[in-house]
C-alpha positions in Angstrom: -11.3 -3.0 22.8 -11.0 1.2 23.4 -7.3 2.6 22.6 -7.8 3.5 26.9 -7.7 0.0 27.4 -4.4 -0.1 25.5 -2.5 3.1 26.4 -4.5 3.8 29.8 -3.1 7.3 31.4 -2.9 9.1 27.8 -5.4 12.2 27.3 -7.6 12.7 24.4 -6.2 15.3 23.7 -2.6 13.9 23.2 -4.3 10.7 21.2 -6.0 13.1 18.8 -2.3 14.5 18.0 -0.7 13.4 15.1 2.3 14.6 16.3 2.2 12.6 19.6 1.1 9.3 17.7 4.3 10.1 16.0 6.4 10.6 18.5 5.4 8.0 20.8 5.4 5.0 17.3 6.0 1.9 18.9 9.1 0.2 18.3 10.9 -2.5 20.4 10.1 -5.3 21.7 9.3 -4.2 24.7 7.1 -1.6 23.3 5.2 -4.4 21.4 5.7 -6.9 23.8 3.2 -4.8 26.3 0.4 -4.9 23.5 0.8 -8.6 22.2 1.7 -11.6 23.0 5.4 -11.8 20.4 5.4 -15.6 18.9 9.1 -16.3 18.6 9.0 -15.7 15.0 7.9 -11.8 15.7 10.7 -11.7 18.2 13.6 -13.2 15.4 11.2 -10.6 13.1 12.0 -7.7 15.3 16.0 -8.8 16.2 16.7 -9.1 11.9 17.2 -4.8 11.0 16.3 -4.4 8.1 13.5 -2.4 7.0 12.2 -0.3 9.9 9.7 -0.9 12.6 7.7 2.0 13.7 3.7 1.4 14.8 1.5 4.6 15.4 -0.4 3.8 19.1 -3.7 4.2 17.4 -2.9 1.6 14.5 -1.3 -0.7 17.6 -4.2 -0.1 19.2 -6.2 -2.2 16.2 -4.0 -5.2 16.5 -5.0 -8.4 17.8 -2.6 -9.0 20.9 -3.9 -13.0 21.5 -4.2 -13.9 18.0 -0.8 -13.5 15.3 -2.6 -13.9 12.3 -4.4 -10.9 13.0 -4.6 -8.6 9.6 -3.1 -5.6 11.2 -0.1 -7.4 13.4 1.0 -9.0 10.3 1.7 -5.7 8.6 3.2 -3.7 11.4 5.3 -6.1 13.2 8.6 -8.2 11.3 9.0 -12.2 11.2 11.9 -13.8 10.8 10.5 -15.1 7.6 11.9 -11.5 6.2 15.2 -13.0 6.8 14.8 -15.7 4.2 15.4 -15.1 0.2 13.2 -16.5 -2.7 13.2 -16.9 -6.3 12.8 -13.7 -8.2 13.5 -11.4 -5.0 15.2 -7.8 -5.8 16.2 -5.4 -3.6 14.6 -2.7 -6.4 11.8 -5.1 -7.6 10.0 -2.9 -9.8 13.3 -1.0 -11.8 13.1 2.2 -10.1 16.6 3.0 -10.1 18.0 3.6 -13.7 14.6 5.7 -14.1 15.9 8.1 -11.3 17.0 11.2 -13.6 17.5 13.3 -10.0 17.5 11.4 -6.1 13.7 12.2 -5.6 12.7 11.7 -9.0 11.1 8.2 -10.4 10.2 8.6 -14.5 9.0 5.1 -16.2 6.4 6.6 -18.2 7.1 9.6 -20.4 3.7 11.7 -19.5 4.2 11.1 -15.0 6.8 11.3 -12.4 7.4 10.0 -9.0 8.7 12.5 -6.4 9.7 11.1 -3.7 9.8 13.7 -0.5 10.8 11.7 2.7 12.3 8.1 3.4 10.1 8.2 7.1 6.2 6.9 7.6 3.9 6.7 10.6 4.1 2.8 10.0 6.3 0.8 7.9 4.7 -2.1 6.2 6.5 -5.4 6.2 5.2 -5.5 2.2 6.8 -2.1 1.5 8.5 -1.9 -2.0 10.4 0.7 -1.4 12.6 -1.1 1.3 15.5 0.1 0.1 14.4 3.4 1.2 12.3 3.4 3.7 14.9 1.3 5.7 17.1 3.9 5.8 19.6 2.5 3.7 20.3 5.7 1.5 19.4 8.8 4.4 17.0 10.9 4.5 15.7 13.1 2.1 16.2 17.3 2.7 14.9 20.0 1.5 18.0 20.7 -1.4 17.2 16.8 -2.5 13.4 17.4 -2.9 13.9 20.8 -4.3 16.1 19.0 -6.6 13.8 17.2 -7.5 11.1 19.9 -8.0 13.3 21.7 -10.9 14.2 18.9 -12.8 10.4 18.6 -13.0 10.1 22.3 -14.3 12.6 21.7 -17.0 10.7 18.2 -18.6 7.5 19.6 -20.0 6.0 16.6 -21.5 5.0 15.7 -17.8 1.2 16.0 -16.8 1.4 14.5 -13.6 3.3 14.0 -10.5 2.7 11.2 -7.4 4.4 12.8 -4.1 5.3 9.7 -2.1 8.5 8.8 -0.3 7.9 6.8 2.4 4.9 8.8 3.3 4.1 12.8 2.9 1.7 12.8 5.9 4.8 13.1 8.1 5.5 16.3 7.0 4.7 19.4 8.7 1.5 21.4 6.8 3.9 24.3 6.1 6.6 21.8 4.4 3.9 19.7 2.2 2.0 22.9 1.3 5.4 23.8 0.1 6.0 21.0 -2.4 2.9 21.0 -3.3 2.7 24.8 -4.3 5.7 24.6 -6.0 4.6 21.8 -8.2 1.1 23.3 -8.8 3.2 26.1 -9.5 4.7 24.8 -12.8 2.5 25.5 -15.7 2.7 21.8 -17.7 1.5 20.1 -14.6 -2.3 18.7 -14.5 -3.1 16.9 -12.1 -0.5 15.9 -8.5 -1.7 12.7 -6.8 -0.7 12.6 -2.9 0.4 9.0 -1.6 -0.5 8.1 2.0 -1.4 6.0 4.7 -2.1 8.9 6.8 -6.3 8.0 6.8 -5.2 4.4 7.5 -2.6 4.7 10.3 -2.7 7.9 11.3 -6.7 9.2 10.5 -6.3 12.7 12.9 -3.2 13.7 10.6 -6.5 14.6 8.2 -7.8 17.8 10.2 -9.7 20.4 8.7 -6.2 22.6 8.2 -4.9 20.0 5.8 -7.9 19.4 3.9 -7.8 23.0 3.0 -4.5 23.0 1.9 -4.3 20.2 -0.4 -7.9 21.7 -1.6 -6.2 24.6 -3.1 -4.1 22.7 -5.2 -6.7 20.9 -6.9 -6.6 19.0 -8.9 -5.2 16.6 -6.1 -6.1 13.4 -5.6 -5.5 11.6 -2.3 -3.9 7.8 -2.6 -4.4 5.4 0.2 -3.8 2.1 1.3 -6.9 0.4 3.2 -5.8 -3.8 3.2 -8.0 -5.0 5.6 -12.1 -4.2 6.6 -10.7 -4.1 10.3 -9.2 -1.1 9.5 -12.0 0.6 8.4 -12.5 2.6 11.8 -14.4 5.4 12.8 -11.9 7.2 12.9 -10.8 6.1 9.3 -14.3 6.8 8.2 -13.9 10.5 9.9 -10.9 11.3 8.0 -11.9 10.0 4.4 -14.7 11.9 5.0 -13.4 14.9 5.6 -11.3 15.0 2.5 -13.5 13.8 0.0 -16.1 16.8 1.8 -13.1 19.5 1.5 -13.3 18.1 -2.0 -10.3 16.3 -2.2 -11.5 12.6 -4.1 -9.8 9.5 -2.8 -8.7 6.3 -3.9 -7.3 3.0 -2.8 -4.4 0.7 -3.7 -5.0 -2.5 -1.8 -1.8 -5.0 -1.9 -2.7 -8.7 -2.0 -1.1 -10.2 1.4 -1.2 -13.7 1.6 -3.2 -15.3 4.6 -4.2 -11.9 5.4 -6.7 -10.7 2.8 -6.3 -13.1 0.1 -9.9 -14.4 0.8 -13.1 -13.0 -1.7 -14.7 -12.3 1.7 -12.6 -10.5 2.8 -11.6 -8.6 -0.6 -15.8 -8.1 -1.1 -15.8 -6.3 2.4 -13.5 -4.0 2.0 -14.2 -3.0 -1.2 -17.9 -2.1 -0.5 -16.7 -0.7 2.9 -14.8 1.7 0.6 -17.7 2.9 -0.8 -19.9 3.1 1.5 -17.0 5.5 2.7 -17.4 7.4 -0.8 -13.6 6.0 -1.3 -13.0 4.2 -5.2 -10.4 0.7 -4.9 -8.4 1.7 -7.9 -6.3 -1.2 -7.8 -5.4 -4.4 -6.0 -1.7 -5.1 -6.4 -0.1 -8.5 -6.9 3.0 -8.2 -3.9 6.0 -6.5 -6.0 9.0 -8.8 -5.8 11.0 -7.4 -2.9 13.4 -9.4 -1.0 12.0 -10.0 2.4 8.3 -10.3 1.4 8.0 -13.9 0.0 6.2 -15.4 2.5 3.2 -12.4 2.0 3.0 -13.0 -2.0 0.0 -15.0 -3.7 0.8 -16.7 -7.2 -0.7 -14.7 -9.2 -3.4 -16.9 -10.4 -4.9 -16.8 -7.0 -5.6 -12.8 -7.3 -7.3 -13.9 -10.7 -9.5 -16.3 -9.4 -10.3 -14.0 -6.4 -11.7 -11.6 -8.9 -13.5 -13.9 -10.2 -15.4 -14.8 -7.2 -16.3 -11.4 -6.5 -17.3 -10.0 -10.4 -21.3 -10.1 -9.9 -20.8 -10.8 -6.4 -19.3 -7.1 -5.6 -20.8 -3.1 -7.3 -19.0 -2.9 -10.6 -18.3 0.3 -8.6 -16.2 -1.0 -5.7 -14.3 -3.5 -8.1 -10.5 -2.4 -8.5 -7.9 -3.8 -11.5 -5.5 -6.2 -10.3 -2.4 -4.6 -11.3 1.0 -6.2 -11.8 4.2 -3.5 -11.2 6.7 -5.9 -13.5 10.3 -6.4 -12.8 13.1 -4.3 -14.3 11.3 -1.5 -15.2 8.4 -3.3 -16.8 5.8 -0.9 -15.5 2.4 -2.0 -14.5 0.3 -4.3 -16.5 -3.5 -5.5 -15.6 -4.6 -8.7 -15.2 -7.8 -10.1 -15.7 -9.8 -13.3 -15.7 -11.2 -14.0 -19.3 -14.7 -15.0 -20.0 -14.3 -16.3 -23.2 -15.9 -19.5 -23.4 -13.6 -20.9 -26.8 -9.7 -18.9 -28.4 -6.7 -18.6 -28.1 -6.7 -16.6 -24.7 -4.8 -18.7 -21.8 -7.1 -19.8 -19.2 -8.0 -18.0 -16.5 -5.8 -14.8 -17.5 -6.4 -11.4 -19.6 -3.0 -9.3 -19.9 -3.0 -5.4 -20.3 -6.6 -4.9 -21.3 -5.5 -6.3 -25.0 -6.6 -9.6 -24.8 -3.2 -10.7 -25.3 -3.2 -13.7 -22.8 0.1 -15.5 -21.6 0.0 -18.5 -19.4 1.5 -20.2 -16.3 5.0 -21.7 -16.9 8.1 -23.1 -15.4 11.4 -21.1 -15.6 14.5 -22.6 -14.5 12.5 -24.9 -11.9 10.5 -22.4 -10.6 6.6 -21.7 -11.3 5.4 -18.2 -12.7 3.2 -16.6 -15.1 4.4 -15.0 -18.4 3.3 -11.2 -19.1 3.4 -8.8 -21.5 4.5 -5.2 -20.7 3.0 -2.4 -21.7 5.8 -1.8 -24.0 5.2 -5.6 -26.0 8.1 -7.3 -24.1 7.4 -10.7 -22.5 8.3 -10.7 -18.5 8.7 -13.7 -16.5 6.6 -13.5 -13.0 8.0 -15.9 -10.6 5.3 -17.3 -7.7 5.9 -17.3 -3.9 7.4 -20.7 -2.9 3.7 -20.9 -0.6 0.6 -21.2 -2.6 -1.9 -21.5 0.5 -4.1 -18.6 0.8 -6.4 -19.5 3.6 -6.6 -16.6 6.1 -6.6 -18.2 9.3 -8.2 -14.7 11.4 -11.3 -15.0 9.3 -12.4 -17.3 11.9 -12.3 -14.7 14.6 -12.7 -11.6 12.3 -16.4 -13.8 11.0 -17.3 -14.9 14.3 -21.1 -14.9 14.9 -21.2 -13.7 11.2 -20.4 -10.2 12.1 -20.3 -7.6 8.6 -16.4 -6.8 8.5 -16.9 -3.7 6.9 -19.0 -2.2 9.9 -16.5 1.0 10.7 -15.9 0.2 14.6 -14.0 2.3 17.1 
């Protein structure tokens, strides 16, 4: 269906405007409600607070109003389910805050830094890790936080690189990024600045040619997406991933493993190679971070495992990403791996780190996991979602008449 069919009466020149897609986010339920059809568990969804609800028109425009399994519904619009609390859940689930020197800074590895430059995005993801922030709870961050921020930076010279994330930096104006961005390029122990956003995903005419120039003369910068799903590989996706890595500004994907929305090889296979045929590399695929709210999208881990699995030989070496684990409490982030090894001493099924240092499934205090080993040598206990099925019930209309998923589509 055309984005006329779903906001009839707005120009193309208005669509084509980040700025208006922004401005006119959808976020009621009676902004919603005139798209899709809410179940009642999007409407208790929607009623909870929380984290956030904001959908760009054109990313609205890619949801499935008939069907509530649909890929991109399940990631823009609540259920009730956030509501509900599971084993393991944190409201900081990867052990960001004692590593937060300054209020936009993030330092769990000695030689990299998070900067974090808003708390706003085009679309918040109901698997967002950083709910604490992105929901508003702590206000938003100025100018005197981020610059902040930016000289504490200039005073730690053993860093070499620096992620600017938030929320998401595409909201910002051209002027206000360039800004961060010169002034981090600017100090002298600084290699290489990696931009995170959702921007070509959400919001694909935020990437215009202006931009691309900008974050061209800071190279090296490398562009961080978030693609989760081949339905959102759009032409107009397509257009802007394009147009960066042509500007000569390289991009790569972090795809999050959502349960019953892309936690099938299918899937997995075609968005990977629909990533590169796009010239875009799948870094990683993440295993869902334990935030509170977000159970009922998590996949035990072994289920990202054997999903790898399925698509090693079946996939280009090329388009294959690690699946990474961010581990509680500061842990950092670990890679797991199936193991090949036909006889040892390696658990089944699981390769930790890259080492070979395998840990296996367990039971903590009633409650299934997996234990991992940081990158540090500690053990970590990973506690599973309460649900193990991973079926994804839209493959069945995403697959109908044996369509290719990964065919960009307007």
């Amino acid at each position: 269906m055309a984005w006329q069919d779903s906001f009839p009466g707005v120009s193309d020149a208005d669509w084509r405007d980040w700025r208006w897609q922004l401005r006119h986010a959808l976020r009621t339920e009676g902004e919603l409600g005139r798209l899709v059809t809410l179940t009642g568990g999007e409407r208790r969804g929607l009623a909870l607070g929380g984290l956030r609800t904001a959908v760009t028109p054109y990313y609205a425009a890619l949801m499935d109003g008939g069907h509530p399994a649909c890929p991109v519904r399940r990631q823009a619009i609540p259920l009730g389910l956030e509501g509900l609390a599971a084993a393991g859940d944190r409201r900081d689930p990867t052990g960001e805050e004692p590593h937060r020197p300054v209020r936009a800074v993030v330092q769990k590895y000695p030689d990299r830094a998070l900067l974090l430059v808003t708390d706003t995005c085009p679309v918040y993801c109901r698997h967002c890790t950083r709910r604490r922030i992105t929901g508003g709870e702590e206000g938003a961050f100025d100018r005197a936080a981020v610059e902040e921020g930016i000289d504490w930076i200039r005073g730690q010279r053993e860093l070499r690189e620096v992620i600017v994330s938030g929320g998401d930096p595409g909201v910002l104006s051209d002027d206000r990024l360039g800004s961060v961005l010169g002034s981090l390029r600017a100090v002298p122990h600084l290699g290489v600045i990696r931009l995170a956003t959702r921007a070509p995903v959400v919001l694909p005419m935020r990437i215009d040619d202006a931009l691309v120039r900008m974050l061209r003369r800071h190279a090296p910068l490398f562009v961080i997406t978030h693609f989760n799903h081949p339905k959102e590989l759009t032409v107009e996706a397509a257009e802007a991933c394009g147009r960066l890595v042509d500007g000569g500004v390289p991009v790569e994907n972090q795809t999050v493993l959502l349960r019953g929305l892309n936690s099938s090889a299918r899937v997995l296979g075609d968005l990977f190679s629909g990533l590169l045929s796009l010239r875009v590399r799948s870094l990683y695929l993440h295993q869902g971070d334990l935030v509170g709210g977000t159970a009922h999208l998590r996949t035990p881990l072994a289920a990202g495992v054997g999903l790898l699995r399925e698509l090693r030989g079946r996939v280009s070496g090329l388009a294959l990403p690690h699946l990474a684990v961010d581990l509680p409490d500061g842990g950092g982030k670990v890679t797991v791996a199936p193991s090949y090894l036909a006889h040892g001493d390696v658990a089944p099924g699981l390769v930790v780190g890259g080492s070979g240092a395998g840990i296996g499934e367990a039971e903590e205090g009633g409650v299934r996991g997996t234990w991992l080993m940081s990158h540090a040598g500690a053990p970590v206990f990973y506690p599973d979602p309460p649900e193990s099925e991973c079926r994804c019930a839209y493959d069945e209309v995403w697959y109908r008449g044996d369509r290719p998923a990964a065919e960009p589509r307007s």
